[in-house]
MIMIVO-285462 format. One record per residue (C-alpha): residue in three letters; residue number from 0; x, y, z. Coordinates in steps of 0.25 Angstrom, whole numbers. Layout:
ALA, NUM, X, Y, Z
...
end
This chain:
UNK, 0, -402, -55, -54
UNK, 1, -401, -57, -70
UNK, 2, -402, -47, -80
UNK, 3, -415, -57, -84
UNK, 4, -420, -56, -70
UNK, 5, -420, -41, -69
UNK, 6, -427, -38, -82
UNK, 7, -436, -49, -78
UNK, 8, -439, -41, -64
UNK, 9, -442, -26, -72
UNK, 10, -453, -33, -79
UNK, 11, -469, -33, -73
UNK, 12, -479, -38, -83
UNK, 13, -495, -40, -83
UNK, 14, -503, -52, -85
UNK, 15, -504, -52, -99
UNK, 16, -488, -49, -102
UNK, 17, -484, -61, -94
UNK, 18, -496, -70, -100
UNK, 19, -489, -66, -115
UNK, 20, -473, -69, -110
UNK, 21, -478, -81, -105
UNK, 22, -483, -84, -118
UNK, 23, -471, -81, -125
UNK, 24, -461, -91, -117
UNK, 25, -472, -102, -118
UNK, 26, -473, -100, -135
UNK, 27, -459, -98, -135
UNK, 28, -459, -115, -129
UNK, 29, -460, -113, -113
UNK, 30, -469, -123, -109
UNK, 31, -480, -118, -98
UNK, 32, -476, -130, -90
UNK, 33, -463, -129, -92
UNK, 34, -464, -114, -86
UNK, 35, -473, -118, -76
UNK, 36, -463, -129, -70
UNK, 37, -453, -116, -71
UNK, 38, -460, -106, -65
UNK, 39, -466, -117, -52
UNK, 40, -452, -122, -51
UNK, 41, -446, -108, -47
UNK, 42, -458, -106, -38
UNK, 43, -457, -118, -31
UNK, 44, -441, -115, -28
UNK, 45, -444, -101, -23
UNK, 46, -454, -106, -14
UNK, 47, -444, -115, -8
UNK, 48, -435, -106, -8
UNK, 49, -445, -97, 2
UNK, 50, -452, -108, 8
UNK, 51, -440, -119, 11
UNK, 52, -442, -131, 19
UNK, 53, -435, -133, 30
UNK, 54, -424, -143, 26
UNK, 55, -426, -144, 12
UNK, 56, -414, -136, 10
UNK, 57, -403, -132, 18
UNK, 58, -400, -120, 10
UNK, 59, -414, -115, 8
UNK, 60, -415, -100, 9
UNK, 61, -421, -96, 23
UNK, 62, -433, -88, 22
UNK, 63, -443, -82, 32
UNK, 64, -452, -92, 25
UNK, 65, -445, -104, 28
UNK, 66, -452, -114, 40
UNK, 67, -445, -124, 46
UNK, 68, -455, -134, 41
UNK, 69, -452, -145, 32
UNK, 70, -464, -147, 25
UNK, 71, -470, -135, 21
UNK, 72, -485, -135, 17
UNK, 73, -488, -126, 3
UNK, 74, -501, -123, -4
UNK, 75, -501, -120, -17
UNK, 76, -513, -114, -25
UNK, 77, -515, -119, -36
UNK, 78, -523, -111, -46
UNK, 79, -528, -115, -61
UNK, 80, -517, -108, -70
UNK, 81, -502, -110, -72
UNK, 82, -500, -102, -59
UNK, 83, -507, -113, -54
UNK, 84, -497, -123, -61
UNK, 85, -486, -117, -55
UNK, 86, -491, -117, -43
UNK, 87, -493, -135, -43
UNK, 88, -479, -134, -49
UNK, 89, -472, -127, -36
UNK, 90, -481, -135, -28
UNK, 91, -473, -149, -34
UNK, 92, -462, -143, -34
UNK, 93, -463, -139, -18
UNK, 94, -468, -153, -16
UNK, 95, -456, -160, -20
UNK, 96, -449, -152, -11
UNK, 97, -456, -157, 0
UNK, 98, -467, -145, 3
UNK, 99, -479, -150, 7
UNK, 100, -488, -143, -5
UNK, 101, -505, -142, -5
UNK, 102, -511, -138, -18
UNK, 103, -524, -129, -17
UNK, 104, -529, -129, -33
UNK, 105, -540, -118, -31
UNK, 106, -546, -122, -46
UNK, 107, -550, -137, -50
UNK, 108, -546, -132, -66
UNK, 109, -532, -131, -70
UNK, 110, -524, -128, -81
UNK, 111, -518, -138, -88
UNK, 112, -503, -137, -84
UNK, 113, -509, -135, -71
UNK, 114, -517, -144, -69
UNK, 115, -506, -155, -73
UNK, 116, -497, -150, -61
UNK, 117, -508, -153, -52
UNK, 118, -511, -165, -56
UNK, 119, -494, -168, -54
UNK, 120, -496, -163, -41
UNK, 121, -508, -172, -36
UNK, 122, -500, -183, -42
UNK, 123, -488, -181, -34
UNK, 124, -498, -180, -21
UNK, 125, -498, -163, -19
UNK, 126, -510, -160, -11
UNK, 127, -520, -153, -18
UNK, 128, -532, -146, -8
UNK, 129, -545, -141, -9
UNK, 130, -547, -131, 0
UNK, 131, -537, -118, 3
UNK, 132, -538, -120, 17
UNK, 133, -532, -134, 15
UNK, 134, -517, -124, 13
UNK, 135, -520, -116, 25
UNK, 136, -509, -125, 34
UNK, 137, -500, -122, 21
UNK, 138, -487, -116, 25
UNK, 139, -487, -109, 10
UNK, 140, -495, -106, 0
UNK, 141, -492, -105, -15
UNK, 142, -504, -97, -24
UNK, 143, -504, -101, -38
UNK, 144, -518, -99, -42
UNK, 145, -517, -89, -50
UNK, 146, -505, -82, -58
UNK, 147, -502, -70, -67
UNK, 148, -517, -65, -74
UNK, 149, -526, -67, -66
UNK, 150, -540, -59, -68
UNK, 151, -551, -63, -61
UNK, 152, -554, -61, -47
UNK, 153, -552, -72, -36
UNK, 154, -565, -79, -33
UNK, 155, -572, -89, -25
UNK, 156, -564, -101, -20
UNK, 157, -552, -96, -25
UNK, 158, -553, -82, -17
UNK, 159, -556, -88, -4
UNK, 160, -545, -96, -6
UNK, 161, -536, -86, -7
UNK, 162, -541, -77, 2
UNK, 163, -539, -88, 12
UNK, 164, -524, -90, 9
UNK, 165, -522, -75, 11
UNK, 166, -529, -77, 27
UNK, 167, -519, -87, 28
UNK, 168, -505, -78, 29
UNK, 169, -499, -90, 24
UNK, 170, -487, -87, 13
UNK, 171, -491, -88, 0
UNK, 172, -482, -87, -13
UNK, 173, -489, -84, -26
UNK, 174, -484, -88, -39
UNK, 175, -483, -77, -51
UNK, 176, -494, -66, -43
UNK, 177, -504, -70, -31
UNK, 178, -516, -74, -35
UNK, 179, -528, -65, -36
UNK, 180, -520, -53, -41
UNK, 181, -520, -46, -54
UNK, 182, -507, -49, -62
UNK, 183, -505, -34, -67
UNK, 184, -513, -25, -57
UNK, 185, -512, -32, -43
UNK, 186, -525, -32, -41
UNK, 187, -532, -41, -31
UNK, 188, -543, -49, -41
UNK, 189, -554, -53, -28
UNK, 190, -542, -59, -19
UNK, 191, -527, -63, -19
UNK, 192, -516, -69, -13
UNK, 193, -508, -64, -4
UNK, 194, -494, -68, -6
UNK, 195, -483, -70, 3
UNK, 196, -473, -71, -10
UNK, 197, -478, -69, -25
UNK, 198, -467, -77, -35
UNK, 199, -470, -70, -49
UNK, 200, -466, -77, -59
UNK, 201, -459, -75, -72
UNK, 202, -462, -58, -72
UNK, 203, -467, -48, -62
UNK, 204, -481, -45, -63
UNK, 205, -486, -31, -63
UNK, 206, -496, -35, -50
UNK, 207, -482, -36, -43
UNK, 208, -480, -21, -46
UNK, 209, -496, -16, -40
UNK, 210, -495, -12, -26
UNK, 211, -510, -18, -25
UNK, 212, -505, -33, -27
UNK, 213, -491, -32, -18
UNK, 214, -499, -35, -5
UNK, 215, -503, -49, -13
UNK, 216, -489, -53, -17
UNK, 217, -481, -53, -6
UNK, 218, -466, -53, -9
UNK, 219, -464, -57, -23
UNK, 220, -454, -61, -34
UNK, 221, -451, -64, -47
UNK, 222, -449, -80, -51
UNK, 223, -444, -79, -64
UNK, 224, -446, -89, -75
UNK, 225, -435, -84, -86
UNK, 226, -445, -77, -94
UNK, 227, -437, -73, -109
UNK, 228, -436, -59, -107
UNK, 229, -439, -58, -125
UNK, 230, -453, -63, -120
UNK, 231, -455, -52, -108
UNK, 232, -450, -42, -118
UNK, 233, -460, -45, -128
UNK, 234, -470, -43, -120
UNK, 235, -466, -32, -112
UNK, 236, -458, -26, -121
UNK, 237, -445, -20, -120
UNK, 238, -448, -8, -111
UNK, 239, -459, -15, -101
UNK, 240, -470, -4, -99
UNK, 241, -468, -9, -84
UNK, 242, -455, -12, -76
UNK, 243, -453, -16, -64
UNK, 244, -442, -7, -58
UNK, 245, -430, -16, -53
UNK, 246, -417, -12, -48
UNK, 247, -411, -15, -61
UNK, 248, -419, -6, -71
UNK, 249, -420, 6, -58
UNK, 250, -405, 6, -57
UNK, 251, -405, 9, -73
UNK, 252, -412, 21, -69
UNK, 253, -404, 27, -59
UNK, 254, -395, 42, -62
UNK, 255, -384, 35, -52
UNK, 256, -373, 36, -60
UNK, 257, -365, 50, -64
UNK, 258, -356, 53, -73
UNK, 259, -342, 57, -65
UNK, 260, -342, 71, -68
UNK, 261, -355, 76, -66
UNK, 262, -361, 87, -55
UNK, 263, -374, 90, -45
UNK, 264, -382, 95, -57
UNK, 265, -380, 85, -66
UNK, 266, -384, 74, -57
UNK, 267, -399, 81, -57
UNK, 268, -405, 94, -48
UNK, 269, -420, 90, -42
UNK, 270, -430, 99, -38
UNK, 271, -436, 96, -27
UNK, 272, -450, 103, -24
UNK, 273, -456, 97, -9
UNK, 274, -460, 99, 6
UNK, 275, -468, 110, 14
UNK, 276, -467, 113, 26
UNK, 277, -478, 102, 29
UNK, 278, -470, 92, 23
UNK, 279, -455, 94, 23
UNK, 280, -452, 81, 25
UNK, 281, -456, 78, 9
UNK, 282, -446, 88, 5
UNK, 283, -434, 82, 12
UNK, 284, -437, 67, 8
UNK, 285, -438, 72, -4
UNK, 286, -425, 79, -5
UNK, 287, -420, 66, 1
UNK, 288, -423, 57, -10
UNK, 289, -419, 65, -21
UNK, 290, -406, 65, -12
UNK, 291, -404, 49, -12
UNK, 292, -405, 51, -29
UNK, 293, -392, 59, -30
UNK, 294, -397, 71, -38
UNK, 295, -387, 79, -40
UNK, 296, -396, 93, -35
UNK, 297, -408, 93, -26
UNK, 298, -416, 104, -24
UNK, 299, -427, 106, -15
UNK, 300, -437, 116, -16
UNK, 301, -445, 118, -3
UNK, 302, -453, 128, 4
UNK, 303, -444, 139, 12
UNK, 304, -447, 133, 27
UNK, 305, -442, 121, 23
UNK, 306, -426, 125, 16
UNK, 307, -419, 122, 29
UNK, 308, -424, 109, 31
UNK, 309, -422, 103, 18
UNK, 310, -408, 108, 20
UNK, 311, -405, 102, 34
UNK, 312, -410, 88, 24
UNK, 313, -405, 91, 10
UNK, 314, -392, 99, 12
UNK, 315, -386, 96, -3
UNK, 316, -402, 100, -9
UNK, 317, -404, 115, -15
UNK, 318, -415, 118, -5
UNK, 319, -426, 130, -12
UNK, 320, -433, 138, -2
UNK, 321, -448, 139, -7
UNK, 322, -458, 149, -5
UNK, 323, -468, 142, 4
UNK, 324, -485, 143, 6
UNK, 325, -489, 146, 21
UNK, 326, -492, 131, 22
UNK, 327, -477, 129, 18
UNK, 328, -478, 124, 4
UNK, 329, -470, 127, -7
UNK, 330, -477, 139, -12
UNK, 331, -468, 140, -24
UNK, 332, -453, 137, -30
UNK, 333, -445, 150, -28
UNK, 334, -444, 160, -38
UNK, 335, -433, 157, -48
UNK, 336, -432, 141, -48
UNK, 337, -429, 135, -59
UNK, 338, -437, 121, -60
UNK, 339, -430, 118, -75
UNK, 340, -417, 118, -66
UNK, 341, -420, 105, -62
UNK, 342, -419, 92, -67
UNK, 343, -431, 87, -59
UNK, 344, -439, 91, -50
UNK, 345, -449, 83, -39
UNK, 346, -460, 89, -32
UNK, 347, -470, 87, -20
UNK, 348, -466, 79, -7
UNK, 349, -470, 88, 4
UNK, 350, -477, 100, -5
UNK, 351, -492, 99, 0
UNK, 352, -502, 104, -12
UNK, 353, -499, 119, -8
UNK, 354, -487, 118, -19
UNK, 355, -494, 116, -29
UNK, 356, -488, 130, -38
UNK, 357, -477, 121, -33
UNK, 358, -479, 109, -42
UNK, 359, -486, 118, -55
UNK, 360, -471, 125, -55
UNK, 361, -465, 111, -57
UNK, 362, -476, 105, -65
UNK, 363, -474, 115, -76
UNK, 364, -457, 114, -75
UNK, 365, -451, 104, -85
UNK, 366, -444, 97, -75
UNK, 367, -444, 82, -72
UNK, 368, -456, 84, -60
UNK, 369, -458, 72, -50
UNK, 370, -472, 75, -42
UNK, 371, -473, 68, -29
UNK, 372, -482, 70, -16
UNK, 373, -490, 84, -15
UNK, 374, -485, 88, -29
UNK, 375, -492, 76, -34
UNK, 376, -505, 81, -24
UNK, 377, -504, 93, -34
UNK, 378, -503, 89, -49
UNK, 379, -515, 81, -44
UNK, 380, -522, 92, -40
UNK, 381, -516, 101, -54
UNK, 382, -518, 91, -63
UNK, 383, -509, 82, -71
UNK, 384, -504, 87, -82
UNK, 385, -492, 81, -90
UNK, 386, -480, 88, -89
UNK, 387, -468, 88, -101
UNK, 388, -457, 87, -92
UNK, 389, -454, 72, -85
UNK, 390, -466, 73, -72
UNK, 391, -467, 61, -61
UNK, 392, -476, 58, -53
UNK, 393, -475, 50, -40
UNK, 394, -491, 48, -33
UNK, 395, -494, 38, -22
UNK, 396, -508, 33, -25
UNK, 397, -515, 43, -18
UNK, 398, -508, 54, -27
UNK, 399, -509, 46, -40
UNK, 400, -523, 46, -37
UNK, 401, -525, 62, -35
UNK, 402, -516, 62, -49
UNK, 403, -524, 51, -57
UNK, 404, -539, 52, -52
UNK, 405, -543, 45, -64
UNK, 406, -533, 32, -62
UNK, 407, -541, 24, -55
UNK, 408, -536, 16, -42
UNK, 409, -522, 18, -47
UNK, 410, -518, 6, -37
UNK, 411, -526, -4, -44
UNK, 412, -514, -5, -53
UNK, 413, -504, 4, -52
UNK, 414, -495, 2, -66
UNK, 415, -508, 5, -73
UNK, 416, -511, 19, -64
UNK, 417, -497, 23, -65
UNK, 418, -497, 21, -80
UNK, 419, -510, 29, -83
UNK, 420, -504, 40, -72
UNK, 421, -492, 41, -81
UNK, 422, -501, 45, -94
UNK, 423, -509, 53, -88
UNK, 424, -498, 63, -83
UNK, 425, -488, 60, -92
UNK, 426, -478, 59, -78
UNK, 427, -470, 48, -74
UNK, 428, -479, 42, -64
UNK, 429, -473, 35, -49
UNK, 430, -487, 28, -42
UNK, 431, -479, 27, -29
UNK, 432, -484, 14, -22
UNK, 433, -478, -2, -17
UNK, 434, -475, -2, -31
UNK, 435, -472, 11, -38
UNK, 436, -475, 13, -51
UNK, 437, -469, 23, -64
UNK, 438, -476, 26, -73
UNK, 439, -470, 35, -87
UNK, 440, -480, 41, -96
UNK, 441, -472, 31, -107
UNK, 442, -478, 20, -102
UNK, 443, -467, 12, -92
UNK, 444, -471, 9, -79
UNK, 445, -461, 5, -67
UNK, 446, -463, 0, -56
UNK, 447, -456, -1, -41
UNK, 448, -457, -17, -39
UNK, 449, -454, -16, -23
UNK, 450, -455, -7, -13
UNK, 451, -457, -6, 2
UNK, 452, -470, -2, 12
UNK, 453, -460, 7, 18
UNK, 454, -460, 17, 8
UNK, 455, -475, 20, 12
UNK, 456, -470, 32, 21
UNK, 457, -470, 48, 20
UNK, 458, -459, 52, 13
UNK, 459, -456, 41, 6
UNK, 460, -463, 48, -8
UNK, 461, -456, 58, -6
UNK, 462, -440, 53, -8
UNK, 463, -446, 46, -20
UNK, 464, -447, 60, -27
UNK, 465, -434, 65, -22
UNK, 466, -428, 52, -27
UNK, 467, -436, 53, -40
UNK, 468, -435, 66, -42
UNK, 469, -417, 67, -39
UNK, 470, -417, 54, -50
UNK, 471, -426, 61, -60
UNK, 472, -415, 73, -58
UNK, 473, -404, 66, -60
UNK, 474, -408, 59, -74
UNK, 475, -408, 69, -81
UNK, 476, -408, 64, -96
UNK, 477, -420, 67, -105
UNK, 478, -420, 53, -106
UNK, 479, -420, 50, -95
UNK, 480, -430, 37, -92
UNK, 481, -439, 46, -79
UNK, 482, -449, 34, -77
UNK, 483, -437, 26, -75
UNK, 484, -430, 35, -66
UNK, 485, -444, 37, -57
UNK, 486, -446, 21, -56
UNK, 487, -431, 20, -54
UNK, 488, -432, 29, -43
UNK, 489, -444, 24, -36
UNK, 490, -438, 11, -35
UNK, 491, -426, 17, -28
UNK, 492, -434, 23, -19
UNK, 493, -442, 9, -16
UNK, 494, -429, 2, -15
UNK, 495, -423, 13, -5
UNK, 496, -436, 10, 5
UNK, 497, -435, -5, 3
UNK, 498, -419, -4, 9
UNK, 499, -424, 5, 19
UNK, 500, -435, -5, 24
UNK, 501, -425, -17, 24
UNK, 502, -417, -8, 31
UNK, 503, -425, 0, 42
UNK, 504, -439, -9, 40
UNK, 505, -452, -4, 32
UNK, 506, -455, 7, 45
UNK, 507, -443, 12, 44
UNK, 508, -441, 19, 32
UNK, 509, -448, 33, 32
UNK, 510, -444, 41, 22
UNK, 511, -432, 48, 25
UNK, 512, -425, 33, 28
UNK, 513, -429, 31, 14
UNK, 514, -421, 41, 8
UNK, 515, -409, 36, 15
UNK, 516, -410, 23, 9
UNK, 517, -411, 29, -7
UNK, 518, -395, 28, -8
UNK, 519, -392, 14, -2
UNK, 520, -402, 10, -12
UNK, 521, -392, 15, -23
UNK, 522, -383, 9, -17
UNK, 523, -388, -5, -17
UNK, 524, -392, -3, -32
UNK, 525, -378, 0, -36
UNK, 526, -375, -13, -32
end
């Protein structure tokens, strides 16, 4: 990957932003149709490089798509814009290399370009149908009726149509975003497709980053179109309020390297607060992924009952005995401990709500404080209110919920929940989901732009915070970029479950495999 290319994949942008770059490389001279032709043409040749035909080319990649048919049968949907255009572009394109194509044009007015390339492809005999149904015995379909800005629901004829396709269980491959959805929220307006492949063209768009639209877009990617990066800047500035958060800018991020004479303290001492005698599992996985960060010193505070466990698990970790309430919860931190000793603390996994002098001991330290779990359970039930030392947060929606009752449906779209969280509690803000999402009271959002169902397991929340927590330790400059660092680690954490699928399949990564995939994620990165 280029230097171009891997700035090009950190940026997300809304319908308005694109509509404005776009603008500037047509003032600037770009023909639309020039573009157009552009954009079709690298669609068209990454559908033929997924959809081959059988003896077309001897060194066509071999795909789990490819049938051993030689005249494939496409439909292509055809809608009134330029998405539209593209669309009767890659259609003429695939037709000249023999693919048997159909044309469904769901509206009888066009746009002017796009109405010229359908008039073309009449002329050069592509059939054009009147019914949806027509597609049904269609081997693929290709949906451009609507690209990026779409507003309005999907009605009438237009709606059935597409709710047909989706009955179907036919491939389909959008082009830019499926159609129906909400370019920046991800929002189903009324009724969208269902992808197989979504190609997005030129720049990410933020509905690729809502966990409510992935279900619609299937396995995406990026066609890129060689967008000037002057013209992205000047839209998005500089510093983009949002980044998508690649390997690139995450290894930027990462306290790996130290210097050659160093020692245990200087690489960070984390605190961490966890378990009960419910749940002493939290404590350990815990301990686990602040273990795969490479702090320099762990400690772990636990309740009396459990010390000889988390030794037999954490040998190398400081393990502080706790006083313990007759449920066996952390009644309160031994008498004598020094929290500003530490260069970060994280508290909560495995608690239970009866620690709550617990969590107001570390609430009023002036320590960097990461809250996951039951420690997030109670701040909810305290109240937020704003620390001065760096504070993060890490809810799941149902905890965001407790926290924020007044953002409303934070799911509906999740950069703008995550956003207004961070305000409110002046905290750097982790909205755990298929696409996690930092937010930092400055105003920069990040967000995690794959992951994996396997992460959905007990557990797996708590080596997040170990892992966050021995990061956060370890960068210990009051400079340091924490946002950065959270979203860094997050995405180490979402990489390390992605290996551990390929590896041992989505059921078989609990939580405990998990942490023993943090290290050969490193040591892929390094590479």
């Amino acid at each position: 990957m280029t230097n171009y290319q891997s700035k090009i994949e950190q940026f997300a942008v809304t319908a308005e932003q694109m509509r404005q770059i776009e603008e500037r490389i047509f003032v600037a001279g770009m023909p639309v149709a020039a573009l157009m032709e552009k954009v079709a043409g690298l669609i068209a040749r990454r559908i033929q490089e997924l959809y081959p035909l059988k003896g077309n080319d001897n060194h066509a990649p071999i795909t789990n798509y490819q049938l051993p048919i030689t005249n494939y049968q496409i439909g292509i949907l055809v809608g009134p814009g330029h998405n539209g255009g593209d669309a009767l572009v890659v259609a003429r394109e695939l037709h000249f290399q023999g693919y048997k194509v159909s044309v469904y044009q769901a509206f009888p007015k066009l746009k002017e370009l796009t109405s010229q390339h359908a008039r073309y492809a009449r002329s050069i005999g592509i059939p054009f149908v009147d019914q949806i149904e027509q597609l049904q015995d269609c081997n693929l379909i290709i949906d451009g009726l609507f690209g990026f800005g779409l507003e309005r629901e999907l009605s009438d004829s237009v709606a059935d149509a597409v709710n047909q396709l989706n009955s179907w269980s036919k491939p389909i491959i959008s082009i830019d975003i499926p159609s129906g959805l909400h370019t920046d929220t991800g929002e189903v307006l009324g009724t969208a497709i269902r992808a197989t492949r979504t190609l997005c063209l030129g720049l990410w768009k933020q509905a690729f980053l809502q966990d409510q639209a992935l279900e619609y877009i299937g396995k995406a990617e990026l066609i890129g179109f060689d967008i000037p990066l002057a013209d992205i800047v000047s839209v998005l500035g500089a510093t983009p309020k949002i980044q998508r958060v690649t390997k690139v800018n995450a290894y930027a991020n990462l306290p790996l390297v130290r210097p050659p004479v160093t020692h245990k303290y200087k690489q960070g001492h984390l605190l961490l607060i966890c378990g009960s005698r419910r749940y002493a599992g939290g404590a350990i996985l815990t301990g686990l992924g602040a273990r795969g960060s490479g702090v320099g010193m762990l400690s772990i505070a636990v309740p009396v009952s459990l010390k000889p466990l988390l030794v037999s698990h954490l040998p190398e970790a400081l393990i502080i005995d706790c006083p313990e309430t007759e449920t066996g919860a952390i009644a309160s931190l031994p008498d004598g401990i020094n929290l500003e000793s530490y260069s970060a603390i994280a508290c909560g996994p495995g608690l239970t709500t009866d620690a709550t002098p617990v969590v107001q001991s570390v609430l009023a330290c002036d320590r960097i404080l990461v809250l996951d779990a039951d420690g997030l359970n109670i701040l909810a039930q305290l109240g937020i209110s704003p620390r001065e030392a760096p504070t993060i947060l890490t809810p799941h929606a149902g905890e965001f919920k407790r926290l924020f009752p007044d953002i409303s449906d934070p799911t509906k779209d999740r950069i703008e929940a995550v956003s207004q969280a961070s305000q409110q509690s002046n905290a750097v803000v982790l909205f755990k989901g298929a696409r996690t999402a930092i937010a930092n009271p400055s105003g920069s959002i990040y967000i995690i732009p794959e992951s994996t169902p396997a992460l959905a397991r007990g557990g797996s929340g708590d080596v997040l915070t170990g892992l966050l927590g021995g990061l956060l330790a370890q960068a210990s400059s009051p400079q340091m970029p924490i946002a950065e660092i959270v979203a860094t680690g997050a995405w180490w954490h979402a990489q390390a479950g992605i290996l551990a699928a390929k590896e041992r399949t989505e059921l078989g990564v609990d939580a405990f495999t998990l942490t023993q995939y943090l290290i050969p994620v490193m040591q892929d990165f390094k590479s």
